[in-house]
Wavefront OBJ file of the C-alpha trace (Angstrom):
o trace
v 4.770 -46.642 6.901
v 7.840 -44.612 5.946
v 10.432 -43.745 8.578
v 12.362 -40.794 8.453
v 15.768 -40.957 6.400
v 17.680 -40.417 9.696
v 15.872 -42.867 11.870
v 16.701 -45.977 8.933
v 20.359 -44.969 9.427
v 20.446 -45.044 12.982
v 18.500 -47.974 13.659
v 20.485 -50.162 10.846
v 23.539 -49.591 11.961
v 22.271 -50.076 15.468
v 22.259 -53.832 13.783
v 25.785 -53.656 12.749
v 28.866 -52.243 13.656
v 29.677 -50.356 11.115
v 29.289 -50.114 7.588
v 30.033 -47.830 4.516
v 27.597 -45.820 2.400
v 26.692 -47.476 -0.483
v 25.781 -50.575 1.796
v 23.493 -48.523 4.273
v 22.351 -47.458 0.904
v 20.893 -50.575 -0.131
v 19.730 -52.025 3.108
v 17.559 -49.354 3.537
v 16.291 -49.088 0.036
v 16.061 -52.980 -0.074
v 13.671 -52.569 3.331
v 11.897 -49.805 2.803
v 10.871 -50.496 -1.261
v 12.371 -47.041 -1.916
v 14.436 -45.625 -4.359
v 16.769 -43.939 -2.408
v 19.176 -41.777 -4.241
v 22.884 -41.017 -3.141
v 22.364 -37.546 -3.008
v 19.875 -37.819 -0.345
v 21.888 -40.272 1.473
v 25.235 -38.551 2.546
v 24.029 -35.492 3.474
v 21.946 -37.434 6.231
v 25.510 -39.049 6.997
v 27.034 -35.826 7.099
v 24.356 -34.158 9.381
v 24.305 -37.343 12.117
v 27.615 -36.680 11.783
v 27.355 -32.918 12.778
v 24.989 -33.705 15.899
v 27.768 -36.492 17.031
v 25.369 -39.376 16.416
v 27.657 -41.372 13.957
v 31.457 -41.187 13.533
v 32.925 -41.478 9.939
v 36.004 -43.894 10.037
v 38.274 -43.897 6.863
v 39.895 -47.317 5.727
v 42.615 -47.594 3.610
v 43.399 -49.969 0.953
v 45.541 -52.121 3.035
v 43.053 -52.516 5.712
v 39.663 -53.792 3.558
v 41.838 -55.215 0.069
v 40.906 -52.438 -2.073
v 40.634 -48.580 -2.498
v 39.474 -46.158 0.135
v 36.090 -46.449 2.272
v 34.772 -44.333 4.303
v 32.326 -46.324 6.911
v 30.135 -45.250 9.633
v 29.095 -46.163 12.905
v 27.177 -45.485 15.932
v 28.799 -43.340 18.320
v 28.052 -43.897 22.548
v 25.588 -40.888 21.727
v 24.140 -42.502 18.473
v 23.545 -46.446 20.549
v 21.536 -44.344 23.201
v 19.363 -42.811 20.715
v 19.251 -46.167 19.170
v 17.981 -47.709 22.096
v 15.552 -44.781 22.332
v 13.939 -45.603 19.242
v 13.863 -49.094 19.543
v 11.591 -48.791 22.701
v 9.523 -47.031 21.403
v 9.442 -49.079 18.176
v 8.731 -52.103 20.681
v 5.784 -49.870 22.327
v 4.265 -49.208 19.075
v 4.019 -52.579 18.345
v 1.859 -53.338 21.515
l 1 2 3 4 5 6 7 8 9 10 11 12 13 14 15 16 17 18 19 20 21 22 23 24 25 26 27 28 29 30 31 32 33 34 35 36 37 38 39 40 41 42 43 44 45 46 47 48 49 50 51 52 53 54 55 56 57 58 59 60 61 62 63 64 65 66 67 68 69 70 71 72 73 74 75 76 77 78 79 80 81 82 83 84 85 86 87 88 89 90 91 92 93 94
């Protein structure tokens, strides 16, 4: 069973607290079996974004050893709706 692009994001880094593109990236791809493309990626980003469900937060080189990274995380918004989803994940399962 697929889950929708949005859901993946939300629910990984419900697991996490925070991470940067490429990473959610391959998490989900690796879990799901999918090829999932960049381009299909960040503009999900950007739109959880929009609706204030994730918060972008930009690192610079000094802070991660390296160049510039965006990451993302869950905002107070974004762990309710996690929660949501993983009750009724747990419900499903029943």
């Amino acid at each position: 069973m697929s889950i929708p692009r949005k859901m993946a994001i939300i629910l990984y880094l419900s697991q996490r607290r925070q991470d940067y593109g490429l990473s959610i990236l391959r998490a989900i791809s690796d879990a799901s079996g999918e090829d999932i493309k960049t381009g299909s990626l960040y503009p999900s980003l950007t739109r959880l974004t929009r609706e204030g469900v994730i918060e972008q937060v930009a690192l610079g080189a000094s802070d991660i050893g390296g160049g510039h990274r965006t990451y993302h995380r869950l905002t107070e918004e974004g762990k309710k709706l996690a929660g949501e989803m993983n009750k009724e994940i747990e419900l499903l399962q029943q």
